[in-house]
C-alpha positions in Angstrom: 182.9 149.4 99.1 183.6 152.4 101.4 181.5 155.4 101.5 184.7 157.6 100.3 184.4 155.0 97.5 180.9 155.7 96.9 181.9 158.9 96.2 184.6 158.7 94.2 182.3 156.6 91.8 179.5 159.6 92.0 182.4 162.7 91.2 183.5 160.5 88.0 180.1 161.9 86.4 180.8 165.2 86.6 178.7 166.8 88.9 178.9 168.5 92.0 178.8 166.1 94.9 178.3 166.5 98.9 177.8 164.4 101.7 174.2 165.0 103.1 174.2 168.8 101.7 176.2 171.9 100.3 177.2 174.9 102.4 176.4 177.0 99.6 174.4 175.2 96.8 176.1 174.9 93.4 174.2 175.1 90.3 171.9 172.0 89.6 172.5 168.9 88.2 174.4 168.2 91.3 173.9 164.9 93.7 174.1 164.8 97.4 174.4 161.3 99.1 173.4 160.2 102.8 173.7 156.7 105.1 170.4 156.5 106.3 171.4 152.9 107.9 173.0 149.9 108.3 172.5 146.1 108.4 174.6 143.7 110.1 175.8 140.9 107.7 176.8 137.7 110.3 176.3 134.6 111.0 177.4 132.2 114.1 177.8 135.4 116.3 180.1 136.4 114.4 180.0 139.7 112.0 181.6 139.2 108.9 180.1 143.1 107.0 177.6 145.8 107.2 174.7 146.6 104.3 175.1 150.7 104.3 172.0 152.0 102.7 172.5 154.8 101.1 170.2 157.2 99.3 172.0 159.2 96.2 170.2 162.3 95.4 169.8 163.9 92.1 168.8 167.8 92.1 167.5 168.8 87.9 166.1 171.8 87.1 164.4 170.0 83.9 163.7 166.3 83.7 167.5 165.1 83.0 167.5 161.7 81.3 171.0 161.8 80.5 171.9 162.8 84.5 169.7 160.2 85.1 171.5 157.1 83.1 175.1 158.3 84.1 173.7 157.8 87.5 171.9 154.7 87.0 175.0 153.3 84.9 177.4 153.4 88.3 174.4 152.1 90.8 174.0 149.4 88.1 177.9 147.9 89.3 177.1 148.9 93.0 173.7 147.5 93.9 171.5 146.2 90.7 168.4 146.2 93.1 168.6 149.8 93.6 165.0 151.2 94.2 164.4 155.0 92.6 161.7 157.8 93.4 160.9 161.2 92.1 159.2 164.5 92.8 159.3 167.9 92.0 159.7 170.4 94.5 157.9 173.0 93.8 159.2 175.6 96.5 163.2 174.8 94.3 161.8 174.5 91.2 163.4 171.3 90.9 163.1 167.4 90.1 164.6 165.4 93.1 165.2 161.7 91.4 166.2 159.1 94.7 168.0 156.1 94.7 168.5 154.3 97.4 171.3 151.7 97.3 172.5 149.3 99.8 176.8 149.4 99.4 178.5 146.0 100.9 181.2 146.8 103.5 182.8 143.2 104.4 184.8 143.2 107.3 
């Protein structure tokens, strides 16, 4: 999977999505997505693929179950191991739910 990919896959739920932030920020829910790093897949000295972690971003203004499990249902085909964290951010008013994902790029 590509990142383009990726976020194809995110924009089928509806929301506004950006790569790693919005010039202007739309009206929450919305997702923003970022590579935060790679791991070389190879073996033999040889490369055969990358892991790309990524962490998918989900901005609420109320605790948004539904948001929530439309996300969760595309991360479940893209990484099943998927690892999730929330806060509220008190200065935005909002719940920032975090996924971080690790998408296979083979080579």
């Amino acid at each position: 999977m590509t990142q383009i990919e990726l976020c194809n896959q995110l924009k089928t739920i509806g929301y506004p999505v950006a790569y790693h932030h919005f010039t202007t920020s739309p009206e929450p829910p919305y997702i923003v997505y970022i590579r935060t790093n790679d791991d070389n897949i190879s073996s033999d000295y040889k490369m055969h693929g990358k892991f790309k972690n990524y962490q998918v971003e989900l901005y609420t203004v109320k605790k948004d179950l539904e948001a929530e499990r439309k996300i969760e249902e595309i991360l479940n085909t893209i990484d099943p191991e998927y690892k999730t964290f929330e806060e509220y951010i008190q200065s935005e008013q909002m719940y920032q739910v975090v996924y971080q994902i690790k998408v296979i790029e083979r080579r």
